[in-house]
Each structure stands twice: as structure tokens, then as C-alpha cells.
N, C-alpha and C positions, 0 to 999 in steps of 0.2 A: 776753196772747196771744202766744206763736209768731211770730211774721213770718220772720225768718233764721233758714235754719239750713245745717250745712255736715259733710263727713264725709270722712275717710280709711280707706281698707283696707288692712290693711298684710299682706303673707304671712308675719311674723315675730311671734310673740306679745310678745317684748323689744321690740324695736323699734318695735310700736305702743305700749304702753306709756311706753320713753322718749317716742315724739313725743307721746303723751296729754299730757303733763306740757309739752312747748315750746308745743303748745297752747294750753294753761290758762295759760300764762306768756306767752302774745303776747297775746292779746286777751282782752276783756274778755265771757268768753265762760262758757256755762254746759252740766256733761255733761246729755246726754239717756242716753245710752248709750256706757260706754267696757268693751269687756269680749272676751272671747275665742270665736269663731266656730269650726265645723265647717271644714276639716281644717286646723287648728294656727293660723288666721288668727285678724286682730284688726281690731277699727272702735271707731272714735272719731265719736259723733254730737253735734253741740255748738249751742247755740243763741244769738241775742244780736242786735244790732244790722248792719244789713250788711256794715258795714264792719270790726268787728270778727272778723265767720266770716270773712270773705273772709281776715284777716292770721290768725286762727289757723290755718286749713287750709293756706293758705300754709308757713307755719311747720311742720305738720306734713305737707305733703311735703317740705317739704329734711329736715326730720332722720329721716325716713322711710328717703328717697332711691331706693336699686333695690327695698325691700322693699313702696313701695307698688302695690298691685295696682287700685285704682279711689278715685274722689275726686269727690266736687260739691257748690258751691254753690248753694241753691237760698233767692233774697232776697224769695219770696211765695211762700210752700208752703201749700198748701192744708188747711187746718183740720180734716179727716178724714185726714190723715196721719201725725204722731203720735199719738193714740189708734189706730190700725192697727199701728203698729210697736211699742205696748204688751202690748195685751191683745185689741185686736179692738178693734172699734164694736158697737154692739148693733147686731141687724138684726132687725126685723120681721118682714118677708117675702124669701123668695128668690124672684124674678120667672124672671128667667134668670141664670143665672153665668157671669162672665166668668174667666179666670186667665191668667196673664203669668210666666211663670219667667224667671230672668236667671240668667248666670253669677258675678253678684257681686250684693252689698250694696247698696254704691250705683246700678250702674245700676236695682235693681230699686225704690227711694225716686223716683229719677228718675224712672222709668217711671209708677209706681201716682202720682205727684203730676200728671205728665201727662194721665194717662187721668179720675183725677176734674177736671178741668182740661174736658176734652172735654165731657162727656157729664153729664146727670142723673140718676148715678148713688150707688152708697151702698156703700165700700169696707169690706169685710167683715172681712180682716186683711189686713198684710204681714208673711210670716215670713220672719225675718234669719237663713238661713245656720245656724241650730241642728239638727242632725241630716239636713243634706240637703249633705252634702258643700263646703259652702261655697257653693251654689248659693241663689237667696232666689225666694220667688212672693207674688203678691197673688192675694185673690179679689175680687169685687165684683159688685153685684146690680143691676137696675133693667130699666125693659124690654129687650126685647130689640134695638132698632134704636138705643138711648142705649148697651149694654153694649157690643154690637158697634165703633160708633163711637169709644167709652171704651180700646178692648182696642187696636183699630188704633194712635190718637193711643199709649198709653204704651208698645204694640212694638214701634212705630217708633223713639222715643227709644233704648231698649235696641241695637232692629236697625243701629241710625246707627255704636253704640260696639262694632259686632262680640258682643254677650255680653247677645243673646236668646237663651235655649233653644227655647221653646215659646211660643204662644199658643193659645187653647180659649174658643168662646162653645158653653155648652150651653141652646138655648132657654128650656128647660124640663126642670132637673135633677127628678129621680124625686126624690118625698116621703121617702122611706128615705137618700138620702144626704145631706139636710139637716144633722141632725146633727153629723154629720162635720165639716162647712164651716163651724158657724160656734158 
């Protein structure tokens, strides 16, 4: 299981790359996701032991350096969060929807680990920055006074680091746009 895990953004495709690699070379760490983002950016998402992420990220902000654009630690991340930043979670039902858009990557991991953190709720996906401009959102279901609650806790995180875009609780999304969302 998951416990640490840790990420840089870098606005250089090279240079997340190099630091992918000082990365992998300081700790003892393993890629979740090292790959190139909507417009020309790069994230390195890596997993391991705490103290490990904590020296590889490290690592990969200095060789980063002014390329990196956002970065965090996160040493108990919540268990619906990597399968989110996969492929989705399977979801049952959509109660009400919640959504969280951020101006980068990491704060938006941040944010969506936050918000299931809050509330009992059941995060739908987190999409990283592929065809949204380098911009990331999550969705997530459950009632509506747990979604509500869920939305607030991870757009605060976001809002704290300046690079929330949007937040959205829809009660009760319409049957036809299900689909869509999950």
C-alpha cells in the first residue's frame, strides 16, 4: 500500500526529466507517474517511504531549480487517490458532484487528498493537466452536505497556494450527464 508519496512540476520538459532521473538517484523511491503535461510542462509523481519522497523531491527541486512550477509532500495520502490519478475509481452512484480545478498538478493531488480527508465521500477521478492547458480538476460523489464539506476542505488547500481556479457542488447532476463524469 501507498503511504508516501511526493511530486514536482517542472515548466521545462528537459529539466523535469533531468531532475526525474536526480530523483530516482536520491531516494529510494519508486515512479507513479513521470511524463510530460499540457502546455510543454512535466511532473514527476514518486512513491516510498517518507523520508525517502521527502529527499527525492528535495533533490528534485534543486536540479529543477527556477523550472519548477509547484511541488508536495504528502506522508498519508489517502487510498482513493492514486487510483483517481489513474484511471478513475469505479463509482456506483452519483449522489451530488462535487469539482475543484487548480492551476497546477500538484496543488490539485493536494487539494482532492484533502477533500476525501474531509468528508465521506468517493472521488471519481483526478485529471492531471492533459488537454486542459496545464490546469488539473477532480470530481467526487457522495451526499450532498459530505460533498459540500469535501469541496470546501481541498479549495481551501488550493486557495491557501494562490492556484485554485474554480470550485462547483452540483446537488443533483441531471441523469444525462453522468456519463460524461465518470
Amino acid at each position: 500500500m501507498i503511504r508516501a508519496i511526493g511530486l514536482v512540476e517542472f515548466n521545462s520538459v528537459a529539466k523535469g526529466i533531468e531532475s526525474a532521473d536526480a530523483m530516482l538517484k536520491t531516494g529510494q523511491v519508486n515512479i507513479i507517474v513521470s511524463r510530460p503535461i499540457c502546455p510543454g510542462k512535466y511532473i514527476t509523481l514518486v512513491w516510498g517511504d517518507v523520508a525517502a519522497v521527502e529527499s527525492a523531491v528535495k533533490a528534485g527541486i534543486a536540479k529543477g531549480d527556477v523550472n519548477v512550477v509547484d511541488d508536495f509532500i504528502l506522508p498519508n495520502v489517502h487510498p482513493q487517490v492514486i487510483p483517481a490519478c489513474s484511471a478513475g475509481n469505479p463509482v456506483v452512484e452519483v449522489q451530488s458532484l462535487g469539482i475543484i480545478e487548480t492551476f497546477s498538478v500538484a496543488a490539485m493531488i493536494v487539494a482532492a487528498d484533502a477533500a476525501v480527508k474531509a468528508g465521506e465521500v468517493d472521488l471519481i477521478e483526478i485529471r492531471l493537466g492533459m488537454g486542459l492547458g496545464g490546469k488539473s480538476f477532480t470530481t467526487l460523489t457522495g451526499d450532498v452536505a459530505a460533498v459540500k464539506s469535501a469541496v470546501e476542505a481541498g479549495a481551501k488547500t488550493a486557495s491557501d497556494k494562490g492556484l485554485l481556479v474554480q470550485q462547483v457542488v452540483i446537488p443533483s447532476p441531471h441523469k444525462n450527464l453522468i456519463p460524461s463524469i465518470v
